[in-house]
N, C-alpha and C positions, 0 to 999 in steps of 0.2 A: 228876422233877427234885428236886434233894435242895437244903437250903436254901442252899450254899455257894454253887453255881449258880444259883438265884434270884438269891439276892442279888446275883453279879457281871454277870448279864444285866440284872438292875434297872439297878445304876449304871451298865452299857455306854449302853444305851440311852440313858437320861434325862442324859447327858453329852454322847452324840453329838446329841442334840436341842438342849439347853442352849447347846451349845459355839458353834453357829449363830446364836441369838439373842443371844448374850453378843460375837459378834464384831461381826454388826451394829450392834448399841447403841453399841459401840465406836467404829467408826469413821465410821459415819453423820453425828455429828454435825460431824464437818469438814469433811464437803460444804458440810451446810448450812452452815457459817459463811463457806466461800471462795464461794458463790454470795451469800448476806445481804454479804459484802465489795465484791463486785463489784456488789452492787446500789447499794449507799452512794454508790460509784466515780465508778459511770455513768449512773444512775437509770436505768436498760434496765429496762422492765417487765418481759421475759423474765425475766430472775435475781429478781424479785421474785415473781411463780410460782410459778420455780423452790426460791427458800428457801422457801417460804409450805407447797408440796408436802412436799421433806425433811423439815418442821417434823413434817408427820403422821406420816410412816415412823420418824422417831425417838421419836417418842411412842407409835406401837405397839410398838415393838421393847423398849422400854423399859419397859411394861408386861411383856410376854411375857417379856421378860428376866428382870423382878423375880420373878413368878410361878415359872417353873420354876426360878429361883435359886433363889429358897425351900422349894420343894420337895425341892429337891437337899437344902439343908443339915439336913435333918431329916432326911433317910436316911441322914448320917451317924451318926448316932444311935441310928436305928431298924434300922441294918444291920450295923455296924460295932463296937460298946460296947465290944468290950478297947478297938480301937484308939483311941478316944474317949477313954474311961479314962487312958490312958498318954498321947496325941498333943494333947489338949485344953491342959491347961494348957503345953504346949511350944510351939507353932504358934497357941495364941490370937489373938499380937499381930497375923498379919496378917490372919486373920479378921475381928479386930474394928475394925484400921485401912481392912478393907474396906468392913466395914459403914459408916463414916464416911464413905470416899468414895464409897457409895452415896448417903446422907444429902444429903453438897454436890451431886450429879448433882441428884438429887431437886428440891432449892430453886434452883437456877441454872435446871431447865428449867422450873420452874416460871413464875420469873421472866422466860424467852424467849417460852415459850406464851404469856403473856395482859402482856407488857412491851408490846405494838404499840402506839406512838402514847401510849403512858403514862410508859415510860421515854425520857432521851435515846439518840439513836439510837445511840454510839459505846458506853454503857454496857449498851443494849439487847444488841446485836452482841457484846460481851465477855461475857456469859452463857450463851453459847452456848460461847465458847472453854472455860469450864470447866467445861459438862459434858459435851465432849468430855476434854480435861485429866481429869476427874475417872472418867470410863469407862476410859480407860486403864490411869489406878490403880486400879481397883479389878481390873483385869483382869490387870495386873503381881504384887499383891498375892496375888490365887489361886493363878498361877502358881506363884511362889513358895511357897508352900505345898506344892506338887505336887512341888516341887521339892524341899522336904526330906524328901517319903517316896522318892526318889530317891538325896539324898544325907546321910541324917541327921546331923545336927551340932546342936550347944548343948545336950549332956547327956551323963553319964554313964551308962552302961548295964552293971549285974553283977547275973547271978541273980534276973534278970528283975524289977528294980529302976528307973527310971528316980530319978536323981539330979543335982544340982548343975546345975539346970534354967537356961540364959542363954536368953532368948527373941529377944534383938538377932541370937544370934550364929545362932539356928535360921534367925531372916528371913531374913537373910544367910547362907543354908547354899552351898555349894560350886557346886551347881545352877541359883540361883536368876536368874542374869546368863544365861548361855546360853540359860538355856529360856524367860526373857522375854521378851528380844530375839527369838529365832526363833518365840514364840507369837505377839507385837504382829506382826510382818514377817508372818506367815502371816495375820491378821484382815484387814490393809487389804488384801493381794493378794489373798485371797477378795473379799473385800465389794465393791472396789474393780472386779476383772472382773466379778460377780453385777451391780451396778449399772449398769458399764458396758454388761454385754451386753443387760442389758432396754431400757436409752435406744437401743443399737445396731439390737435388733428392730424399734423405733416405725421410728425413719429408714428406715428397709430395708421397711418398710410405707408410708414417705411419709406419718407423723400427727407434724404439729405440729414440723415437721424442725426448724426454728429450735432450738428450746427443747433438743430433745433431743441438738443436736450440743452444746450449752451444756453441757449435764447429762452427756454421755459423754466430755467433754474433762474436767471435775473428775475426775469418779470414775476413769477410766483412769488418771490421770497420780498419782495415789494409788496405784494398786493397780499400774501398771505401776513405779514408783522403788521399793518394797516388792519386789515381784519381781526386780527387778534386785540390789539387796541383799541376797538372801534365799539365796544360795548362800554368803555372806561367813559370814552364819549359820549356815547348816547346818555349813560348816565346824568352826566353833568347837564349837560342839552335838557332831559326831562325833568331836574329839578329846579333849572333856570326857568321851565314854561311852565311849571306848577308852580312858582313865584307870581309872574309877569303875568302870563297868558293863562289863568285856570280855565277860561272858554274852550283855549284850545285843548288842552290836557283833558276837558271834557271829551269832547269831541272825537278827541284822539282814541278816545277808552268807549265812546259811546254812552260814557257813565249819566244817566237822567235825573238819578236821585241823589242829594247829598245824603251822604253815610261815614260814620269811622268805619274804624278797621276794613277800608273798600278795596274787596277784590281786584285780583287783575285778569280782565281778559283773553286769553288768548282762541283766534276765530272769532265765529259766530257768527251771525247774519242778522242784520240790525234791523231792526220794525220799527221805523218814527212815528206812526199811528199811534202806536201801543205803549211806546216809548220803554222799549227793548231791546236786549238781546240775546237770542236762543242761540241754539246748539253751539255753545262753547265751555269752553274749558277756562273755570276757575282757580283761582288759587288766593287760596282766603287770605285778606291782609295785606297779600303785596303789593298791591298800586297805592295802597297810604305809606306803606315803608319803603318805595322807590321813590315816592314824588315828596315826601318829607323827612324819611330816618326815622319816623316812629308809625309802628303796626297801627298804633292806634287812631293817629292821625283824621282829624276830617278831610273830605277832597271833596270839593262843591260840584253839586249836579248842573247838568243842563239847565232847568226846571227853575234855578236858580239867578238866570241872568237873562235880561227882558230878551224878547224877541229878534230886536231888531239889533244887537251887537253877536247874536248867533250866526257860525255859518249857516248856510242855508242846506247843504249837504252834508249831514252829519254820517253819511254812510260809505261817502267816497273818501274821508278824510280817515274812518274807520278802518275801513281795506286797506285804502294806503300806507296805514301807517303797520296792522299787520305785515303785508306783504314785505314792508323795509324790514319792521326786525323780524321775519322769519327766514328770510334770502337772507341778511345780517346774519343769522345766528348758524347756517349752512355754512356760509362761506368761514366764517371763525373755527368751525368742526375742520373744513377742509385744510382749511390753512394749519392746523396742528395736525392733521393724518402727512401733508405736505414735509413736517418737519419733522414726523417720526420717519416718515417715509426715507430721507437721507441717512439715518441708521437701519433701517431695511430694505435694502438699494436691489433684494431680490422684488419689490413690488416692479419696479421699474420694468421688469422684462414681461409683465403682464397687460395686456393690450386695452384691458380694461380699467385699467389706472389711468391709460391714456385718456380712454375715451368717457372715465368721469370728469377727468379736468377741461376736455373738451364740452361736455354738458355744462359746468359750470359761467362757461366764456361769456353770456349774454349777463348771467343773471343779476351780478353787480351792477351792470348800469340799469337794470327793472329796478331794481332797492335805489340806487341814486334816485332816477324817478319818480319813485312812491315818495321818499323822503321829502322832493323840490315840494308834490301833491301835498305832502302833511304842512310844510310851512307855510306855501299860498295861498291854501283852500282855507286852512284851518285859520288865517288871521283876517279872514272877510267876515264883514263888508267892510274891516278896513283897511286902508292903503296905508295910511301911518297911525299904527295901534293906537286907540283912544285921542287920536284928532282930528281925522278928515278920512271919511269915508269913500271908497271907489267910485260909486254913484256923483259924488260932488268934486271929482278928478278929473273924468273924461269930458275930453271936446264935446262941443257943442256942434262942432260940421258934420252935416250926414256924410253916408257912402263910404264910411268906415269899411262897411261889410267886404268894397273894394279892393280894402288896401288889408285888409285878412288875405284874399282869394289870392291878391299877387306874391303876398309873402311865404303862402302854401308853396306856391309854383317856385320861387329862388328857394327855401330850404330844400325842397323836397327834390329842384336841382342842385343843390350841393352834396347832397345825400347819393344821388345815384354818381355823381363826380368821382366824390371821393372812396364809396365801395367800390367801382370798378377800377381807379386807380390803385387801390391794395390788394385787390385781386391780380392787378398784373403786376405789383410788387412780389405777389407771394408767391407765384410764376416763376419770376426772372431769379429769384433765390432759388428755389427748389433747381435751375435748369444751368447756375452758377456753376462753374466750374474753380474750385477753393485747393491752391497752389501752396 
């Protein structure tokens, strides 16, 4: 394994680990605060449990989150030095306005943790709103960031020069609205089913039903409105990368040949030999009228742009981006069966309602996944679109391969950390005794 590829299994991994914890963190804390609301309300010991519980899963997540953050941002460094070099002082600001809203998250939970019974209650209760508020910024923030190796803007770029540096206008790169909106929509619809389907397990086991129909009605209705939205997103997302990116929007589609009125998609199993794709489902026209608003629309093939600015795996970018909108378009069904579902409150006593939302628990974050796979595959070989390629990014010090292996070992120890500490969370709930 030569170090270019170290390097870019390092960041795959410890991103696809990261990206988990950093959504959780995210969104968790809005459970807890619409359950600490409803405690306020109605003084129902139930919801006070129940905050009392969330309180700890956002505290571990938050941790974990912090940790592999950090981690992360030093492999920018240690992996990356042009790009560092040239992308640092450009992309600083939301870096460092992340750090910030990491900081506020930081003293706001601090203030919720150990506020009980010391703070007034309405002021207790609003510290928790911001470091919810404040997770999401720092989560919008990244994004953004991501987004302008995507769409680079706020500089000059001649003879390998970066000049007349505006850092507002980089926050603000062309990217950065599309892909935050469709990252936030994808965290609560993850997190939002994940949580929902573990309270859906306990019911469907008959532990502590009460609590846990409480606890599945929050988190669903978060994660099912996210889902239902979240096509409005994709949308905008695919006509922003059918501007920007047509390589990628190839790639995405698998599409080789330019053509109008071009098909869309769906499956198929991709043959780069032949420069194909068999057993799938068409549907004439739609991919010029998704990626432009007119049927007839051109959409540039593969075939059409040199070699060496293509991904290199046109098949994994393929899958992936199936696999995102098809778990996408499941969970959108789920989430309005979810909300007929409270005007048919007889589904509720059927064990198998339980136990589809408990199927569903994992598959949000497969589709976050798939989606991170369509944006990093699909804009290689470059690191900041049409200026500096990953190949002319990475360090030059061997034993890279090293510092992969050790980063396996801390993810994949914070991985077994933190499932067995929500396993003995979801323990001490079910074994609660709620007064």
């Amino acid at each position: 394994m030569d170090n270019l590829d170290a390097a870019r299994l390092q960041m795959a991994f410890t991103l696809i680990f990261h990206i988990v914890f950093a959504c959780i963190g995210m969104v968790m804390p809005f459970f807890m605060v619409v359950a600490h609301k409803k405690w306020l309300n109605t003084k129902n010991p139930v919801y006070l449990t129940l905050t009392k519980s969330w309180q700890k899963g956002v505290a571990i997540f938050f941790v974990t989150g912090a940790v592999s953050g950090t981690a992360l941002s030093f492999e920018l460094g240690l992996l990356w030095p042009e790009f560092m070099k040239h992308a640092g002082p450009i992309i600083g600001m939301p870096f460092s306005l992340e750090g910030a809203a990491f900081f506020v998250e930081a003293i706001a939970l601090g203030f919720y943790l150990y506020g009980w019974k010391k703070l007034p209650e309405q002021f207790h209760w609003f510290t928790g709103v911001i470091v919810g508020i404040a997770g999401v910024a720092s989560g919008i923030l990244v994004v953004s960031a991501n987004g302008w190796m995507n769409a680079p803007s706020g500089f000059d770029y001649a003879n390998g020069v970066f000049t007349n540096i505006d850092p507002i206008k980089a926050l603000l790169n062309p990217a950065w609205f599309t892909q935050a909106l469709h990252m936030t929509l994808a965290a609560f619809t993850a997190t939002g089913f994940a949580v929902a389907g573990i309270h859906a397990f306990q019911i469907y086991k008959k532990r502590q039903v009460e609590l846990h129909k409480k606890a599945f009605k929050i988190a669903i209705t978060f994660g099912a409105v996210a889902a239902i939205l979240q096509p409005i997103s994709g949308d905008l997302s695919a006509k922003d990368i059918a501007k920007r990116q047509p390589v990628k929007l190839a790639a995405m589609e698998a599409h080789y040949h330019t053509t109008k009125g071009t098909p869309l998609y769906i499956g198929g199993i991709v043959d780069n030999d032949k420069q194909e794709v068999t057993h799938k489902i068409e549907i004439p026209k739609a991919l010029s009228f998704l990626a432009f608003g007119d049927f007839n629309a051109e959409v540039k093939g593969l075939n059409d742009f040199p070699d060496d600015v293509k991904p290199k795996n046109i098949a994994m970018v393929h899958y992936a981006f199936q696999v995102m909108v098809g778990l996408g378009t499941l969970l959108m069904v789920a989430g309005i069966l979810f909300f007929i579902s409270l005007k048919k409150r007889s589904w509720w006593t059927h064990k198998r309602y339980w136990l589809f939302f408990f199927l569903l628990a994992p598959l949000g974050f497969v589709a976050l996944e798939a989606g991170w796979i369509v944006t990093e595959v699909g804009r290689q070989p470059w690191i900041i679109h049409n200026v500096m390629k990953t190949k002319d990014a990475v360090t030059p010090m061997p034993g890279i391969v090293y510092s992969f292996y050790m980063y396996l070992v801390l993810y994949g120890t914070l991985s077994i950390a933190v499932t067995w500490l929500m396993i003995r969370q979801i323990k001490f709930l079910n074994n609660s005794n709620i007064h």
